[in-house]
HTML snippet that shows the backbone in 3Dmol.js (N, CA, C, O; Angstrom):
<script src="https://3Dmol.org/build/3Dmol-min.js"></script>
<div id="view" style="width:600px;height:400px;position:relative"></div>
<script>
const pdb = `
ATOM      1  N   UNK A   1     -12.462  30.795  -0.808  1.00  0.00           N
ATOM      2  CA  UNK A   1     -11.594  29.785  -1.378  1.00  0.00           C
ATOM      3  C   UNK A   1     -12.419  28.629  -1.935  1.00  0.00           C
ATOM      4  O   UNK A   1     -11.723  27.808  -2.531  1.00  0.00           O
ATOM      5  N   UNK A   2     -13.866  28.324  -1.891  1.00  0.00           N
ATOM      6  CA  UNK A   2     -14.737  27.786  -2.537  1.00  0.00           C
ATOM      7  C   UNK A   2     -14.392  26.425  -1.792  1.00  0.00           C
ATOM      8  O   UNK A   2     -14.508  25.516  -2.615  1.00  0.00           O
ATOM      9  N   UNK A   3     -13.908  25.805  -0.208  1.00  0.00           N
ATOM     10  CA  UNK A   3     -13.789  24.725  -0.006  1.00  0.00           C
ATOM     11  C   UNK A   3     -15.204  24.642   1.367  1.00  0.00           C
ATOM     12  O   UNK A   3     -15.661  25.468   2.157  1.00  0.00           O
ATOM     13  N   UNK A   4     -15.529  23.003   1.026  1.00  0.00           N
ATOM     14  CA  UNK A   4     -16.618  22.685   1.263  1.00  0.00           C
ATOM     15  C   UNK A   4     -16.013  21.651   1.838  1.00  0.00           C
ATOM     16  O   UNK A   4     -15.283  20.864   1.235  1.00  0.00           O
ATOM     17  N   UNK A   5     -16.377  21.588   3.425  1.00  0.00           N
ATOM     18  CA  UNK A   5     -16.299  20.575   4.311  1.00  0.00           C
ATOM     19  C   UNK A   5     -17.710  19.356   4.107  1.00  0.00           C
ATOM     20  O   UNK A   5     -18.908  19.611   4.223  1.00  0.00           O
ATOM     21  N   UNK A   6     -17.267  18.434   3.879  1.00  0.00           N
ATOM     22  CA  UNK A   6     -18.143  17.325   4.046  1.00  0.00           C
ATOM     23  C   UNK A   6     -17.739  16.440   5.118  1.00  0.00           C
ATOM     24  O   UNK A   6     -16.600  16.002   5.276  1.00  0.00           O
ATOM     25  N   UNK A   7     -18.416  16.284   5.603  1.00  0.00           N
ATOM     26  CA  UNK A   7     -18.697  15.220   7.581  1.00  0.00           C
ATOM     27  C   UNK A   7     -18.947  13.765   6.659  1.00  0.00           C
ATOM     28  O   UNK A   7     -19.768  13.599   5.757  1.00  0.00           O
ATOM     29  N   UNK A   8     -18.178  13.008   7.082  1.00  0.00           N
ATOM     30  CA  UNK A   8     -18.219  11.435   6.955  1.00  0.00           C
ATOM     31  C   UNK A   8     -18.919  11.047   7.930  1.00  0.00           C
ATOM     32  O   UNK A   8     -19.323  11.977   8.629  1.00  0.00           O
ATOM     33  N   UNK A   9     -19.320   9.696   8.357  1.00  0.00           N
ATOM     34  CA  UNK A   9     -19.990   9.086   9.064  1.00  0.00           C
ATOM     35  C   UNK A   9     -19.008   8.219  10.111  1.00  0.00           C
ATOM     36  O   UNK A   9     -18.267   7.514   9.426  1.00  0.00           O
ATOM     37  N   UNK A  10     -18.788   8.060  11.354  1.00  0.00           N
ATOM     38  CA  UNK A  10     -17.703   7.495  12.398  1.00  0.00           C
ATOM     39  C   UNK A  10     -17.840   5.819  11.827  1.00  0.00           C
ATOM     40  O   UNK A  10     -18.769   5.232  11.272  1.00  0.00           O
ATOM     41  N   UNK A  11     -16.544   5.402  12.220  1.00  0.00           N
ATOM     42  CA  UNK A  11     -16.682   4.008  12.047  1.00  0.00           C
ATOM     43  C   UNK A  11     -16.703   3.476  10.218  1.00  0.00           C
ATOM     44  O   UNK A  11     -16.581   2.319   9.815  1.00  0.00           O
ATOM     45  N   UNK A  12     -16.845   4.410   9.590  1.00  0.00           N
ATOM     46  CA  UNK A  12     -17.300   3.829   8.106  1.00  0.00           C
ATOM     47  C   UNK A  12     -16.178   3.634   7.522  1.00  0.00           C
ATOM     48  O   UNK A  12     -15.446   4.611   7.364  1.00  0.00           O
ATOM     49  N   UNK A  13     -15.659   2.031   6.949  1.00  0.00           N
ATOM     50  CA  UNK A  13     -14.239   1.921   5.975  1.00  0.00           C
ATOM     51  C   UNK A  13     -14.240   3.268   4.850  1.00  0.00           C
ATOM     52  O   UNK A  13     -13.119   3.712   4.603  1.00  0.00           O
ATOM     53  N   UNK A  14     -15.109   3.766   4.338  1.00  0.00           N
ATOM     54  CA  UNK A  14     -14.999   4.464   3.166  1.00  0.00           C
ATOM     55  C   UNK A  14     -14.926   5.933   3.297  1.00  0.00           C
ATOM     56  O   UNK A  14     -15.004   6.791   2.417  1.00  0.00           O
ATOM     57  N   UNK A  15     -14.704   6.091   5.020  1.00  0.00           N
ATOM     58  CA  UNK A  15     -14.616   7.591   4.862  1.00  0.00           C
ATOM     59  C   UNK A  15     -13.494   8.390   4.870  1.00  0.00           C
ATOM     60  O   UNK A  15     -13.331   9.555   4.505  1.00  0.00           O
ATOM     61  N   UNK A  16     -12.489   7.291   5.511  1.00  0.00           N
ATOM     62  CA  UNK A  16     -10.849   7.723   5.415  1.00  0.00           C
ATOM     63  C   UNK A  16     -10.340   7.325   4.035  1.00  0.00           C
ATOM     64  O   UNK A  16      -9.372   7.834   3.471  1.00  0.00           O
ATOM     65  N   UNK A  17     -11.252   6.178   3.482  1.00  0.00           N
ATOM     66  CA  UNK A  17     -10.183   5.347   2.669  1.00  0.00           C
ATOM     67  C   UNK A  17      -9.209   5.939   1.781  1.00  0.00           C
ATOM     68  O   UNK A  17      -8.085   5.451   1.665  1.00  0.00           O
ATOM     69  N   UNK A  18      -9.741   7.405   0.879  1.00  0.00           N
ATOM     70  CA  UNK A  18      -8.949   7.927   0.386  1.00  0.00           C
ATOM     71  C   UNK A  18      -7.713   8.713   0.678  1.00  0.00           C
ATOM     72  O   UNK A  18      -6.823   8.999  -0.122  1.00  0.00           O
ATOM     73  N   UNK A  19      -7.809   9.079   2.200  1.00  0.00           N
ATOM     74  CA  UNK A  19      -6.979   9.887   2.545  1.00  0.00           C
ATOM     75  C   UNK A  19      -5.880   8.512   3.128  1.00  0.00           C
ATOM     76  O   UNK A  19      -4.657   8.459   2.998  1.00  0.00           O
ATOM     77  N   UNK A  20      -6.619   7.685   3.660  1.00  0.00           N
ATOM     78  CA  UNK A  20      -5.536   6.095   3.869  1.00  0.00           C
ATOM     79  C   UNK A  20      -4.978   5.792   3.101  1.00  0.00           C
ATOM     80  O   UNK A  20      -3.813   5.504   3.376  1.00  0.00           O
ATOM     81  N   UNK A  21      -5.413   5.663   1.705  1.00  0.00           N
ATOM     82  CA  UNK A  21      -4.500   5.206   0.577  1.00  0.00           C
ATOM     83  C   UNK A  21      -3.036   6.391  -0.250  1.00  0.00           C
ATOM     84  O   UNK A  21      -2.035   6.364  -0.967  1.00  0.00           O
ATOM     85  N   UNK A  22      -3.962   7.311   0.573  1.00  0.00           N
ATOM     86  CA  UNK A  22      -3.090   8.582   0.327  1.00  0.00           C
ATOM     87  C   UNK A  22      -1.765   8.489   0.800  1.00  0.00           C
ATOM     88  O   UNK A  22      -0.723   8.767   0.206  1.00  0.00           O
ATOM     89  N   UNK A  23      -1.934   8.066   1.932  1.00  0.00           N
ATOM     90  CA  UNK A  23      -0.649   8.085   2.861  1.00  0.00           C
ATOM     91  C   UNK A  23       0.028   6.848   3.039  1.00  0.00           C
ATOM     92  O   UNK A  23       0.989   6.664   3.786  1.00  0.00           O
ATOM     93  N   UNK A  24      -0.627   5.864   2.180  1.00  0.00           N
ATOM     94  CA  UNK A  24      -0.076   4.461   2.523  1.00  0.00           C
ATOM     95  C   UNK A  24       1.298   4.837   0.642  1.00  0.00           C
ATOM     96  O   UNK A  24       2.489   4.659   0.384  1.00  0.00           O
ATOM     97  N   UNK A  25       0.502   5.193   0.166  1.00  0.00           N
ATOM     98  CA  UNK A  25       1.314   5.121  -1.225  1.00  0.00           C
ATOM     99  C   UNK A  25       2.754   6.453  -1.093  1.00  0.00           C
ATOM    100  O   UNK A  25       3.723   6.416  -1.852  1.00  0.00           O
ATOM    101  N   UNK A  26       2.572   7.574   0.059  1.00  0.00           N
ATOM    102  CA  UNK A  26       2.991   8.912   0.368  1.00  0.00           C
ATOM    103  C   UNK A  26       4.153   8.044   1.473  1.00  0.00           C
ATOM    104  O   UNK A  26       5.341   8.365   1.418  1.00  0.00           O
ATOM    105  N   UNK A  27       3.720   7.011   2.391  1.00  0.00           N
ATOM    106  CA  UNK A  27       5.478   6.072   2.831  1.00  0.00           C
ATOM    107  C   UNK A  27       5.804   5.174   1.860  1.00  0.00           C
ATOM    108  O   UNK A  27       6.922   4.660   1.845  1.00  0.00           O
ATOM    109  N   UNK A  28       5.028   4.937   1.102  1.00  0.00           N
ATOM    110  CA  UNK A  28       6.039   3.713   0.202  1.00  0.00           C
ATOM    111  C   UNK A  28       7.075   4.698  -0.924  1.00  0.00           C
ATOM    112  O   UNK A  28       8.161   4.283  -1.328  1.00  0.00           O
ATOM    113  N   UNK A  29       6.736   5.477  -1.147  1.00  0.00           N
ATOM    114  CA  UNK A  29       7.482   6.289  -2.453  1.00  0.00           C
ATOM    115  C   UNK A  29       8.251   7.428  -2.164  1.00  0.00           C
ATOM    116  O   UNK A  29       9.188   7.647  -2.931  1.00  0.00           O
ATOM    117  N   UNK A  30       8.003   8.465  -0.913  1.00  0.00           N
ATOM    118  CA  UNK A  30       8.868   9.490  -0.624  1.00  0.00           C
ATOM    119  C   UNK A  30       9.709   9.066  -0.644  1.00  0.00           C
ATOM    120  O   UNK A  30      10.298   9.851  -1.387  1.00  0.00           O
ATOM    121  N   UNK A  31      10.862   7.858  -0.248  1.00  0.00           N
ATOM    122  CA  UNK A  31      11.769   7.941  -0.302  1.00  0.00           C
ATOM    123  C   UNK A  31      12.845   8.356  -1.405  1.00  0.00           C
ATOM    124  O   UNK A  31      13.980   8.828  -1.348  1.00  0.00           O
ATOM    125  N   UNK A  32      11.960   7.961  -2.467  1.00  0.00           N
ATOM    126  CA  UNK A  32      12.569   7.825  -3.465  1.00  0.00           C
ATOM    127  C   UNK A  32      12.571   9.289  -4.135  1.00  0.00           C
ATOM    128  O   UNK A  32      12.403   9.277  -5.355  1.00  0.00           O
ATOM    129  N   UNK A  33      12.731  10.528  -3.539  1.00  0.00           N
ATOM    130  CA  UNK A  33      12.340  11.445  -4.346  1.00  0.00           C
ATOM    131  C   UNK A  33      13.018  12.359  -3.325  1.00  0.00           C
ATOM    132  O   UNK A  33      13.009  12.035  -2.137  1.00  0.00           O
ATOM    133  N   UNK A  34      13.757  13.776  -3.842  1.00  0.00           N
ATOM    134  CA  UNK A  34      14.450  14.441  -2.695  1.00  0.00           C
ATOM    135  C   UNK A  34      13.630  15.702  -2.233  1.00  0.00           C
ATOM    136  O   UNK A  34      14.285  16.585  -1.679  1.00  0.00           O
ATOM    137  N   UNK A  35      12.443  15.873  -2.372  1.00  0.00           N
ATOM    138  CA  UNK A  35      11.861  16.707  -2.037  1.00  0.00           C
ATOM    139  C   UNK A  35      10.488  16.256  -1.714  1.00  0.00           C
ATOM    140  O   UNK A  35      10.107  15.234  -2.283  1.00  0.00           O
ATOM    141  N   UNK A  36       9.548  16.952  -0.754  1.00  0.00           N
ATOM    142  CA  UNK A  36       8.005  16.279  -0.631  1.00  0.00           C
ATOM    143  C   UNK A  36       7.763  17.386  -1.777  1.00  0.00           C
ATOM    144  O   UNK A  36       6.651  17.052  -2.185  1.00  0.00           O
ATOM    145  N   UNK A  37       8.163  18.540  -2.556  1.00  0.00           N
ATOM    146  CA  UNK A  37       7.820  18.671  -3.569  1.00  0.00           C
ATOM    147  C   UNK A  37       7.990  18.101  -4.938  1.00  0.00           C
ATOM    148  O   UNK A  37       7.096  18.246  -5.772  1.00  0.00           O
ATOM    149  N   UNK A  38       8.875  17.585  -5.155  1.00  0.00           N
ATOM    150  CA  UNK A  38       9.118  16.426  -5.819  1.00  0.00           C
ATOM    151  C   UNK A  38       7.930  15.410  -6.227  1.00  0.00           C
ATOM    152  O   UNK A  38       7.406  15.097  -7.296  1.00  0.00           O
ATOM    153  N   UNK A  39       7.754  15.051  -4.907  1.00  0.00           N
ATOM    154  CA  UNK A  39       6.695  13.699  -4.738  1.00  0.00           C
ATOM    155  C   UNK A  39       5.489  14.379  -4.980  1.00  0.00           C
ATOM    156  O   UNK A  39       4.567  13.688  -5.412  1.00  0.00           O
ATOM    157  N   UNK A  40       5.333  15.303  -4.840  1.00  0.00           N
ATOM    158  CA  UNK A  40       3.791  15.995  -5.350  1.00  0.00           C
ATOM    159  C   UNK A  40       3.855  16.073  -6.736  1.00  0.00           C
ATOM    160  O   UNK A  40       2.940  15.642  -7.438  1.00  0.00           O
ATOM    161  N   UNK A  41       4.949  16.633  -7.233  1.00  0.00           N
ATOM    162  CA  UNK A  41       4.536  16.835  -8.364  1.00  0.00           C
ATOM    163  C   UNK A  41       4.480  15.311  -9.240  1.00  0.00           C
ATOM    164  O   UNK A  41       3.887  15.363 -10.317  1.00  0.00           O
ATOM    165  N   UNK A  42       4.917  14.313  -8.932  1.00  0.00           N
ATOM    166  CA  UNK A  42       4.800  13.088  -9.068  1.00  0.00           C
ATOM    167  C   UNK A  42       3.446  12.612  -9.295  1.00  0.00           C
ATOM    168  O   UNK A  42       2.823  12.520 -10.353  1.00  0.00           O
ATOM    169  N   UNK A  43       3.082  12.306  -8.017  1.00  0.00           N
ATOM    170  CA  UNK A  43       2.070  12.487  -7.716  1.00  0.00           C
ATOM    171  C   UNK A  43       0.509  13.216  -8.438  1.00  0.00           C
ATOM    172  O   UNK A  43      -0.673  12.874  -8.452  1.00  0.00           O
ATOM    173  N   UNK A  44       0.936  13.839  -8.731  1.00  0.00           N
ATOM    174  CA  UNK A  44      -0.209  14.769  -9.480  1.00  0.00           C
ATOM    175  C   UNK A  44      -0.318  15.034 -11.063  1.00  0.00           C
ATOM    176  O   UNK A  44      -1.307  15.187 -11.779  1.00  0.00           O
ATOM    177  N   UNK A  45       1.057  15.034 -11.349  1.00  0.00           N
ATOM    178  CA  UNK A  45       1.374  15.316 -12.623  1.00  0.00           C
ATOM    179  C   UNK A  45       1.995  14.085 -13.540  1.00  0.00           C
ATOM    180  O   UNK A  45       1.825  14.079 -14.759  1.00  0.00           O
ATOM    181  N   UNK A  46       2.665  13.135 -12.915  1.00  0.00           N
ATOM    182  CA  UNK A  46       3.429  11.716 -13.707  1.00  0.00           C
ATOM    183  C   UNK A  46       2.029  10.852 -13.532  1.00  0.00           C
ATOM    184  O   UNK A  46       1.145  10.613 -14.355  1.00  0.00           O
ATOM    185  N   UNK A  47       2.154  10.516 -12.294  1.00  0.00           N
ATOM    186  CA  UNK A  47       1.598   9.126 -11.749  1.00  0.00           C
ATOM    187  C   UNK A  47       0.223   8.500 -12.680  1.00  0.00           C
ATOM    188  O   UNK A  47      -0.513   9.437 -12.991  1.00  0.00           O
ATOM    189  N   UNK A  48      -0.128   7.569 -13.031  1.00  0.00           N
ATOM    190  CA  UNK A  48      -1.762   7.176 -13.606  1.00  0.00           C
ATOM    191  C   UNK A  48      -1.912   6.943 -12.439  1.00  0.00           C
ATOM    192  O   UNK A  48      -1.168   6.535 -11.547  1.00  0.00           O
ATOM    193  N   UNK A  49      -3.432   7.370 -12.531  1.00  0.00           N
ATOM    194  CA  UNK A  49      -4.257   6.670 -11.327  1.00  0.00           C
ATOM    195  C   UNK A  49      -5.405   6.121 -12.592  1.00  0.00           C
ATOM    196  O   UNK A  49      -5.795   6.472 -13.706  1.00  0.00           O
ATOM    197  N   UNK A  50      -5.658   4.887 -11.451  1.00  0.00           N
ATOM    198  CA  UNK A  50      -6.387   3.705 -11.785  1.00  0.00           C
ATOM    199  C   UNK A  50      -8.109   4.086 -12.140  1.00  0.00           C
ATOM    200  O   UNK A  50      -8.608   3.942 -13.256  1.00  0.00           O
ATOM    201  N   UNK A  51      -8.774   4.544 -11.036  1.00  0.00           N
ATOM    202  CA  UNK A  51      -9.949   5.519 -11.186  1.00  0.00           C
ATOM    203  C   UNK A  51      -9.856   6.386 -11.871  1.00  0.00           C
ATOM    204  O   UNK A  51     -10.810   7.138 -11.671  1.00  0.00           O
ATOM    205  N   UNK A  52      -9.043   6.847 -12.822  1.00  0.00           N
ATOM    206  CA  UNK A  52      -8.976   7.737 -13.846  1.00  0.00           C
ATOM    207  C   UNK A  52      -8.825   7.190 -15.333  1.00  0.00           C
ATOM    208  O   UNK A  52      -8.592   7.885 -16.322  1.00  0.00           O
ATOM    209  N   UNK A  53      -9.013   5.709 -15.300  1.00  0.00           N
ATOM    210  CA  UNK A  53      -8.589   5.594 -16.702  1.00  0.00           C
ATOM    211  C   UNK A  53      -6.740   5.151 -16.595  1.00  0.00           C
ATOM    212  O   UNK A  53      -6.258   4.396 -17.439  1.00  0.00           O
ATOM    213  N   UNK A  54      -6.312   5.445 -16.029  1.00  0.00           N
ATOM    214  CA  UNK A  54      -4.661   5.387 -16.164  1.00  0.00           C
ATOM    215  C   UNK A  54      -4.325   6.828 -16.878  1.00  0.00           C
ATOM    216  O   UNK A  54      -3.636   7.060 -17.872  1.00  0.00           O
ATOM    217  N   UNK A  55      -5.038   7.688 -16.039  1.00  0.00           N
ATOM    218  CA  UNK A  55      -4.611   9.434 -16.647  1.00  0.00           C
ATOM    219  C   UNK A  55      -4.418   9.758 -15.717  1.00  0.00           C
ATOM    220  O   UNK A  55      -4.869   9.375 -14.638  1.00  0.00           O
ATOM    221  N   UNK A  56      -3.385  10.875 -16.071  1.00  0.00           N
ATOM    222  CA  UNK A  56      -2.755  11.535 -14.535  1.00  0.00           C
ATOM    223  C   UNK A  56      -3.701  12.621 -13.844  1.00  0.00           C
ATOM    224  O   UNK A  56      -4.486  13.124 -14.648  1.00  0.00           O
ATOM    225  N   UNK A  57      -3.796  13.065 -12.622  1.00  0.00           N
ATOM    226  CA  UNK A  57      -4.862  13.735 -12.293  1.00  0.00           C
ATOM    227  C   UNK A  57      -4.763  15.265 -12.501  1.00  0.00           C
ATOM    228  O   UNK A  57      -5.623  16.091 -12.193  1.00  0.00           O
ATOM    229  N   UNK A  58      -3.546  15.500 -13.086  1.00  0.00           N
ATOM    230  CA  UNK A  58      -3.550  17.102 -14.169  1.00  0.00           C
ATOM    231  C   UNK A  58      -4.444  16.773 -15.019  1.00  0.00           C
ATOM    232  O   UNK A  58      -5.640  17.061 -15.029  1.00  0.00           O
ATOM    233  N   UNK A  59      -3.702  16.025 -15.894  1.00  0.00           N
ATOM    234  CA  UNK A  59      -5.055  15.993 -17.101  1.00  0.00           C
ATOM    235  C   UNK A  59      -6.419  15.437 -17.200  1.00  0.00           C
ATOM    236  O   UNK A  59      -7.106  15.573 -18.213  1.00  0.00           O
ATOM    237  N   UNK A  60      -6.890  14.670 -15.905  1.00  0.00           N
ATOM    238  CA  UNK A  60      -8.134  14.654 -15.636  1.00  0.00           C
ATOM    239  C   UNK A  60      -8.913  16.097 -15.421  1.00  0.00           C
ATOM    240  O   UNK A  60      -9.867  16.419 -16.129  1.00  0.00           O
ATOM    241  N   UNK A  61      -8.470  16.803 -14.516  1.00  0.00           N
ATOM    242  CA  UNK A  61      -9.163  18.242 -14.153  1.00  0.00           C
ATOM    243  C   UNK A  61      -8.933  18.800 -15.231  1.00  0.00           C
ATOM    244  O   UNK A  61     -10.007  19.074 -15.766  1.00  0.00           O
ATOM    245  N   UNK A  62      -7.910  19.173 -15.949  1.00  0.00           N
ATOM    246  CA  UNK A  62      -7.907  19.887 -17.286  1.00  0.00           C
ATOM    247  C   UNK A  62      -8.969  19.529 -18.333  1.00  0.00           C
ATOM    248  O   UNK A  62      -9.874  20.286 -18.686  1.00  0.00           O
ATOM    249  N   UNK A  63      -8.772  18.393 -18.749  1.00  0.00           N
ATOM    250  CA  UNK A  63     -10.525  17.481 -19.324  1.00  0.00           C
ATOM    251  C   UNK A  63     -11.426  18.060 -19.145  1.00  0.00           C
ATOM    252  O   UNK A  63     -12.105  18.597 -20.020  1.00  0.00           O
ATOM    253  N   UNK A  64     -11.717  18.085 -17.442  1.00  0.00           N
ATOM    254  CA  UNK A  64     -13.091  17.937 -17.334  1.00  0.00           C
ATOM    255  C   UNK A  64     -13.545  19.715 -17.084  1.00  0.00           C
ATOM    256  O   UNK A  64     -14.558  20.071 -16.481  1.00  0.00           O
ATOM    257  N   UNK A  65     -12.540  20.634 -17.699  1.00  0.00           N
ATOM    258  CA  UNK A  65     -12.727  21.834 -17.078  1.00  0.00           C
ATOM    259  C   UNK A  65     -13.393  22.466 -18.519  1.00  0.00           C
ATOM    260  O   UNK A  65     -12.842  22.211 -19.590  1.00  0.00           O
ATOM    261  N   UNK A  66     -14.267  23.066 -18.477  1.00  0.00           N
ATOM    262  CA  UNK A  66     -15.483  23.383 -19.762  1.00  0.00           C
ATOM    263  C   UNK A  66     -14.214  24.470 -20.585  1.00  0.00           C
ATOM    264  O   UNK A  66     -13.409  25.314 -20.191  1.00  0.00           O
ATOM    265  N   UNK A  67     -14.641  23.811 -22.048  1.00  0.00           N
ATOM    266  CA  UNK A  67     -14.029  24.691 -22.923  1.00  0.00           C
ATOM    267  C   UNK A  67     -13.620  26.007 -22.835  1.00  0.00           C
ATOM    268  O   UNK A  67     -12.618  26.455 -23.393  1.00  0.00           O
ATOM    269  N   UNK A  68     -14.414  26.657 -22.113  1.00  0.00           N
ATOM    270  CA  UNK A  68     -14.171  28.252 -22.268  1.00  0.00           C
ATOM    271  C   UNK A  68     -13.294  28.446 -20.995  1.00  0.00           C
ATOM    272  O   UNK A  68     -13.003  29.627 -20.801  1.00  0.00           O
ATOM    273  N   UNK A  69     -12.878  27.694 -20.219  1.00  0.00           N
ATOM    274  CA  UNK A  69     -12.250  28.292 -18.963  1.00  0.00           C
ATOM    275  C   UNK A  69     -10.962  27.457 -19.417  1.00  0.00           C
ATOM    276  O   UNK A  69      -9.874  27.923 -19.077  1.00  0.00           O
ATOM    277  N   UNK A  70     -10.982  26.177 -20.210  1.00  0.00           N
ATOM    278  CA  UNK A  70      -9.520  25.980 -20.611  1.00  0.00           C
ATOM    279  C   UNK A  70      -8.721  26.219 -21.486  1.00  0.00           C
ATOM    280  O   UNK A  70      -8.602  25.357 -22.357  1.00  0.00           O
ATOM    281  N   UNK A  71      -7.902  27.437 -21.579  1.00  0.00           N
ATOM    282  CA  UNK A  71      -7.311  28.531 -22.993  1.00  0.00           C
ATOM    283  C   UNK A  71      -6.161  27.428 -23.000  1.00  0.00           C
ATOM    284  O   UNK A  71      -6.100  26.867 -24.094  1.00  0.00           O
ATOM    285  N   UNK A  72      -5.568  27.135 -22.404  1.00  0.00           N
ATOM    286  CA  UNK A  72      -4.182  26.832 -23.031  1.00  0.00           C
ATOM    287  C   UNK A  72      -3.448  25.453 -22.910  1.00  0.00           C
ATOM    288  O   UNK A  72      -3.884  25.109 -21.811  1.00  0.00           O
ATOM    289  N   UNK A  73      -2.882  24.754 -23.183  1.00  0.00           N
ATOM    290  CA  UNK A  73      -2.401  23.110 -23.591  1.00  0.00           C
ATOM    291  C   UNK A  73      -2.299  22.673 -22.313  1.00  0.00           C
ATOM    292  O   UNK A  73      -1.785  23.406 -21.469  1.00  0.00           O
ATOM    293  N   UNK A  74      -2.771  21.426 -21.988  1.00  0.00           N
ATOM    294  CA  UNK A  74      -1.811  20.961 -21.066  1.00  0.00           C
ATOM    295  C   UNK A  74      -0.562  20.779 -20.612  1.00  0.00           C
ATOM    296  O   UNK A  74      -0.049  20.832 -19.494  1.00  0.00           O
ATOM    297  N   UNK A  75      -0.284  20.619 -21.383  1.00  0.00           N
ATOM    298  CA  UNK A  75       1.201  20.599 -21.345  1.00  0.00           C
ATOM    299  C   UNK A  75       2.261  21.889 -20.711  1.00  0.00           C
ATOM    300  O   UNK A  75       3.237  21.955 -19.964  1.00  0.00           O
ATOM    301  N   UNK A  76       1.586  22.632 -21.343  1.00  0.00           N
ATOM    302  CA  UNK A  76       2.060  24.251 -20.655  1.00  0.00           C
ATOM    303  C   UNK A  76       1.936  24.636 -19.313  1.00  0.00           C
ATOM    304  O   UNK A  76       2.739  25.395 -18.771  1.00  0.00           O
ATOM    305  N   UNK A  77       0.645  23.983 -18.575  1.00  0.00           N
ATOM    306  CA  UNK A  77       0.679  23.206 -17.171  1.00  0.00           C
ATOM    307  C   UNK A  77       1.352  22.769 -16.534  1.00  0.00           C
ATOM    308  O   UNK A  77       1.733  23.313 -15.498  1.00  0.00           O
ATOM    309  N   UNK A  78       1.743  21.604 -16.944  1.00  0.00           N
ATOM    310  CA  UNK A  78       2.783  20.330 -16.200  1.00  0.00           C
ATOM    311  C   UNK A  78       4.290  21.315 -16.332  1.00  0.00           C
ATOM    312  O   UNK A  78       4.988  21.084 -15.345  1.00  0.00           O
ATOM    313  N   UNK A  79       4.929  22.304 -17.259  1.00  0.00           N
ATOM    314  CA  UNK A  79       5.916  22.635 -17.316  1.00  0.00           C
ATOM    315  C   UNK A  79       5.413  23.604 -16.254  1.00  0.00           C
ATOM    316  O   UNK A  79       6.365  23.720 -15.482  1.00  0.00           O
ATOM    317  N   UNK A  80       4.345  24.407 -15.789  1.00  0.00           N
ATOM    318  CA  UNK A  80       4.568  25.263 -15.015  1.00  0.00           C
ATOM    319  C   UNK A  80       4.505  24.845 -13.617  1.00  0.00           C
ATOM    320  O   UNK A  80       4.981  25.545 -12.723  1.00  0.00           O
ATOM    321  N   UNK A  81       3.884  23.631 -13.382  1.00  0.00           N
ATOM    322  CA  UNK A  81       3.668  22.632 -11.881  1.00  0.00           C
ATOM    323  C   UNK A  81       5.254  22.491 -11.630  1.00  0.00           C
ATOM    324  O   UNK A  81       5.892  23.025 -10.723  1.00  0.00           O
ATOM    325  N   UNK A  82       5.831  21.488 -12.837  1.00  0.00           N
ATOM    326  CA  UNK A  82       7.415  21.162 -12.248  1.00  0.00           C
ATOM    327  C   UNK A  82       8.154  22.261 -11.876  1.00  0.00           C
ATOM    328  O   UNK A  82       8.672  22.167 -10.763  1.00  0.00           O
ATOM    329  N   UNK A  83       8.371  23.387 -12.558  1.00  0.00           N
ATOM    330  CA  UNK A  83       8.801  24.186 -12.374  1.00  0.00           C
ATOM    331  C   UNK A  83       9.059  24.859 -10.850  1.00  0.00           C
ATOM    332  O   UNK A  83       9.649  25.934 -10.742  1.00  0.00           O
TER     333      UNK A  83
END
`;
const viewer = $3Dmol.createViewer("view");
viewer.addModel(pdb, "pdb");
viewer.setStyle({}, {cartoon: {color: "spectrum"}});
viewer.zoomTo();
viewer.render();
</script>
């Protein structure tokens, strides 16, 4: 599955922080959405994030994925995520 555990360091603000901010923004907004699939796809596919430019993080990975492995629009994506 190509996933790679990386070990943070105990005690360090910066080793949760992302997964903290994850979940701090994951109670402020579920409510508003009737599914935790919903909120993902929110999440992943609407939302700007700030460290990205104000691009959503579909079309960041789509970007940054080398010409030859990306055949087809983005867009054709996001209809198949919501879906």
């Amino acid at each position: 599955m190509k996933i790679r555990f990386i070990m943070g360091r105990v005690d360090h603000p910066q080793t949760n922080g992302k997964l903290e901010k994850f979940h701090d923004i994951f109670e402020k907004k579920v409510k508003y959405f009737g599914s935790i699939d919903e909120f993902f796809t929110w999440y992943n596919c609407t939302r700007p994030h700030g460290a990205l430019g104000l691009d959503t993080p579909l079309h960041a990975y789509i970007s940054r994925k080398e010409k030859s492995e990306s055949l087809m629009d983005p867009s054709i994506m996001e209809n198949w995520v919501i879906s």
